[in-house]
N, C-alpha and C positions, 0 to 999 in steps of 0.2 A: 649601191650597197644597201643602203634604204628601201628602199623598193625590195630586194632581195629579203630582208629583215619582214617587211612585211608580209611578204606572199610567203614564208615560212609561217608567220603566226594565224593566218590565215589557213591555211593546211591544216597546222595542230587546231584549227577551231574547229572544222571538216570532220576531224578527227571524233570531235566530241558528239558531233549532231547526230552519231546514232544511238547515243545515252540521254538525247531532247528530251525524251517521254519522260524517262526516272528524274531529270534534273527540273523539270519544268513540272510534276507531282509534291516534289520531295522541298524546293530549293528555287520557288518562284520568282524573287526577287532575284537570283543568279541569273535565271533563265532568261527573262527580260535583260538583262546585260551582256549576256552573249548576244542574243538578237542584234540589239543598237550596234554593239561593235561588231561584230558581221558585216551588218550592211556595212557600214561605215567604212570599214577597209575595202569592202566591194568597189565601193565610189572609187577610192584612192586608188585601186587597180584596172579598173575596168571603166572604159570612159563609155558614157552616156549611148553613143549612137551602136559601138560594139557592144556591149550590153544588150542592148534591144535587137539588135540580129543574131546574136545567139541563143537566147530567148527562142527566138521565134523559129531559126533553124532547128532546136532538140523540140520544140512542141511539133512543126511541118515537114522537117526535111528537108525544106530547104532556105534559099536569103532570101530575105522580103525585099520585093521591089518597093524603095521608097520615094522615087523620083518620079516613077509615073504608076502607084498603087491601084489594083484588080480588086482584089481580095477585101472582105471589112476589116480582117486583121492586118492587114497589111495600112491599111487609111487609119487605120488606129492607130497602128504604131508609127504614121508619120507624125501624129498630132502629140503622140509622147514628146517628140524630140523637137518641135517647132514653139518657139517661144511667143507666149501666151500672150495677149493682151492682156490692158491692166484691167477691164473690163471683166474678162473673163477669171483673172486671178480672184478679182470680187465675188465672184457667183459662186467660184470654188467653195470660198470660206462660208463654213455652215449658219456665221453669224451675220456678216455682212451681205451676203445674199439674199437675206431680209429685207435689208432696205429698197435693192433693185426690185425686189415681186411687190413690194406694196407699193415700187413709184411707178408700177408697169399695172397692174389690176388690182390692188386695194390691199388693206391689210385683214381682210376677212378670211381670207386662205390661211395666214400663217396660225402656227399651233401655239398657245400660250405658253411664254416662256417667263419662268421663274428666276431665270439670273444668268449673268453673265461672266466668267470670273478667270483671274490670272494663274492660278496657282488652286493647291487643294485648303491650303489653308484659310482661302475667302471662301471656297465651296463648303469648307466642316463647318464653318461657322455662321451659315444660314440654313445649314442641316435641319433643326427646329420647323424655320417656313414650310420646307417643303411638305406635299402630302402625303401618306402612305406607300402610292402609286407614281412614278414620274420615271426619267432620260435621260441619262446625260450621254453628251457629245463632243468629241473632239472636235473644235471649229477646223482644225487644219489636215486634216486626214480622213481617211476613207474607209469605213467599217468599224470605226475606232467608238463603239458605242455602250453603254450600260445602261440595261433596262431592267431598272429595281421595282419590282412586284412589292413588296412589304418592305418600308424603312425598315423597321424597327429588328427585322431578321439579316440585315444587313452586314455583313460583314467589313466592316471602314479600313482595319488593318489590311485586308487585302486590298481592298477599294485604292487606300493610298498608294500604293506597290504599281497597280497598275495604271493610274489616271495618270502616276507623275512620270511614269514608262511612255507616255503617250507623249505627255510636254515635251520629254527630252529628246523627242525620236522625231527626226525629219521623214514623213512619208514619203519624199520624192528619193529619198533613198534606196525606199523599196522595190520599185519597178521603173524609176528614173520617168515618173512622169514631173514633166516640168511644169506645171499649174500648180503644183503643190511645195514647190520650193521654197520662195519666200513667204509662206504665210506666216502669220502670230500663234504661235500655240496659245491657243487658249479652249476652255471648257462653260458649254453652254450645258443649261436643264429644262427640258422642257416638259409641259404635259402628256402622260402616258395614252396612248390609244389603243381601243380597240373597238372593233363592229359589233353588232348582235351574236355574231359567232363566237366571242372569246377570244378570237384571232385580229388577223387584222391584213388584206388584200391590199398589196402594193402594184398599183397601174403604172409601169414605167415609157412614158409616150417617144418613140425615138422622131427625132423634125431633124429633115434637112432643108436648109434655106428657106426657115419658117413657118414647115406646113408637115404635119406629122404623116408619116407614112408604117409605122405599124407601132405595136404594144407590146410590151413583155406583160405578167399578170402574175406576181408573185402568191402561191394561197399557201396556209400551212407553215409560217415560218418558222413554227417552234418545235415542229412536229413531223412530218411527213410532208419536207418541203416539197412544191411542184412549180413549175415554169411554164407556162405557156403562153403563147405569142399568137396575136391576133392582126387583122388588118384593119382601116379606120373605120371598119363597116363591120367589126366584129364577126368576117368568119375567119375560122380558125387556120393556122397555117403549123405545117405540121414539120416541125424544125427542133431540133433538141439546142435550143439556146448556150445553156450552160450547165457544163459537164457537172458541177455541182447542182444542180437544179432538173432533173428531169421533167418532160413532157410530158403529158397522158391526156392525151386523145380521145381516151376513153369518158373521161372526166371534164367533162368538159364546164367551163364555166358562166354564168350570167352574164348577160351584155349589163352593162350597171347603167342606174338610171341617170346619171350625174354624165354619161361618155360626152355628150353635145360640149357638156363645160369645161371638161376637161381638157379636150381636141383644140377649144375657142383659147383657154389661158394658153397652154402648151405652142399654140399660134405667135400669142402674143410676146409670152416668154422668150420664143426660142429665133427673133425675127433677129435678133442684129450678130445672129451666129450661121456659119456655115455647117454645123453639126451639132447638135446637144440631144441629150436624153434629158426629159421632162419627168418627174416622180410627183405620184399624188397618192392622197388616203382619201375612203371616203366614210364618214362617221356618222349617223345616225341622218344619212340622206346629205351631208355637208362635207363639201370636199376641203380636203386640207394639203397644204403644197408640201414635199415631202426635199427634193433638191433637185440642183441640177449638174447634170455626168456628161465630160465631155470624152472622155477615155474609159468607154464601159468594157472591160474586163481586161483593161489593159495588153489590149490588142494576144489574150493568149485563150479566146474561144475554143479550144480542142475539140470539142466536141460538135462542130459543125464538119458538115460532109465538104470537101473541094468544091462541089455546086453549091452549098449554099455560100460556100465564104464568098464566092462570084457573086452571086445570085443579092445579096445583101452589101456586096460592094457596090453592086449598080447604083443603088442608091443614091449614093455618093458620086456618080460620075454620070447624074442627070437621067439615068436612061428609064427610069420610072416616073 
C-alpha cells in the first residue's frame, strides 16, 4: 500500500516535469526540491541494477550484458553497480583525492585551494579571503560546480539556494552510480584557471591497467563546446564521444607541449585501478591535476555508433 502511495506521488511529480522550465525560472528554490525528491522516490521504486538496464535499454534498444560486457557502455554500466573499493571511494571525493596524487606524484599538480568547508555558512564567512576570480565544488558529486568570475557580482542568495541543494542531494541517486554513495557532502574553493586563451583545455587521459590508451580534449567550455579524442600519439581519431560535446575534425587541435607528463602521471595515477579517466589542465606551460572518473558518462554515450561502443570496449577486454 506504501509503495502504491508512492509510485502515485511520483506520477503526480511526472506530471509537473513538463512546467521544469517555468518552475525552475520563476521558483528555483522549488525546483531544486522537486529534483532531490524525484530522485529520491526513484531509489525507493527502482532498484539499483533495474535502474541501469532500463537506462540503457531506452538510450540502445536493447539489455546490456552485464555478466560478460562488449560495449564501453555496457563495462560502464557494470562498474555503476559493482561496489567500489575504499580506495577508489577516496579518489571520488574531489577533496580527499588530494592527498592520494600528492602521495603518488607531488603536490605540485594540485591547484591551490582556499578552503574546505561543511556547510555554506563557514563558506559565507570566508567570502572576504577569497579573490575576485576562484571555484567551488561539490567534494561529493559530479558536475556540481560554481565558477565565480567576479565576487563582488555575485549573487549569494542564489549561491545559497543551490550549494546547500547540492549538500542535501546524494549523486548516487542520480544515476545510481555507487562510488558516490557514501561520501561527505562537503564544498571545497579553489583557484580559478584559465590559459592564454581566456578558456581553459581539459585533456581527459582514459588508462586501462595503468597505461593510457587515448584522450578526450575538452576546448570551448563556455562557449562553442568541442570534444575531440585523440590517441597517445596524438592523431586524431574520429568518434563523436559525447552527444553533448561534438567532434570537429575539421578543427583540429595542438599536441600540447606538457602530453609526455601528462601520459607519465596518468601512468602513475591510474596503476592500482582497472579502469579510470585521468583529467589535467595545462596553465602557463604547468600542468594541473583536474580528477579522476571512473564511470565517464555514466555508461549512457548515445552518441557512439554500435562499432565504436565495440571498438572502445575492447579496451577493456585486453584486445588493445
Amino acid at each position: 500500500m506504501v509503495l502504491n502511495g508512492l509510485k502515485r506521488i511520483l506520477k503526480k511529480l511526472k506530471v509537473l516535469s513538463k512546467y521544469k522550465n517555468i518552475i525552475k525560472t520563476n521558483f528555483f528554490s522549488l525546483y531544486l526540491l522537486y529534483k532531490r525528491i524525484t530522485m529520491y522516490l526513484n531509489k525507493l521504486l527502482i532498484a539499483d541494477r533495474k535502474y541501469v538496464e532500463l537506462k540503457f535499454f531506452k538510450n540502445f534498444g536493447t539489455k546490456p550484458n552485464l555478466e560478460q560486457p562488449m560495449r564501453y557502455n555496457e563495462h560502464i554500466s557494470k562498474i555503476l553497480l559493482t561496489q567500489p573499493t575504499e580506495l577508489i571511494v577516496k579518489c571520488v571525493d574531489k577533496y580527499d583525492v588530494r592527498n592520494y596524487v600528492n602521495t603518488k606524484i607531488g603536490g605540485n599538480v594540485l591547484n591551490e585551494l582556499y578552503g574546505l568547508f561543511n556547510n555554506f555558512k563557514e563558506l559565507e564567512s570566508n567570502w572576504i579571503r577569497f579573490p575576485s576570480k576562484f571555484v567551488i565544488k561539490a567534494t561529493h558529486g559530479c558536475g556540481w560546480n560554481f565558477i565565480c568570475k567576479n565576487k563582488d557580482r555575485a549573487n549569494t542568495k542564489e549561491l545559497k539556494i543551490l550549494l546547500n541543494h547540492w549538500l542535501r542531494s546524494n549523486f548516487y541517486y542520480s544515476q545510481r552510480e555507487l562510488v558516490y554513495k557514501n561520501l561527505k557532502p562537503r564544498l571545497l574553493v579553489e583557484r580559478y584557471l584559465e590559459d592564454d586563451t581566456g578558456g581553459l583545455k581539459d585533456y581527459k587521459v582514459h588508462c586501462f591497467n595503468g597505461e593510457p590508451k587515448f584522450i578526450n580534449v575538452i576546448v570551448d567550455r563556455f562557449s562553442n563546446m568541442k570534444l575531440n579524442t585523440y590517441d597517445i600519439n596524438w592523431n586524431f581519431i574520429n568518434v563523436s564521444f559525447d552527444n553533448h560535446y561534438p567532434n570537429d575534425q575539421n578543427w583540429q587541435i595542438s599536441k600540447p607541449s606538457k602530453l609526455e607528463d601528462i601520459l607519465n602521471y596518468s601512468r602513475i595515477l591510474s596503476k592500482d585501478f582497472n579502469y579510470v579517466r585521468v583529467d589535467f589542465y595545462i596553465v602557463e606551460d604547468k600542468v594541473y591535476f583536474g580528477e579522476l572518473t571512473f564511470t565517464p558518462g555514466n555508461g549512457a554515450y548515445t552518441s557512439f555508433t554500435e562499432k565504436d561502443d565495440y571498438y572502445f570496449g575492447n579496451f577493456f577486454n585486453n584486445d588493445f
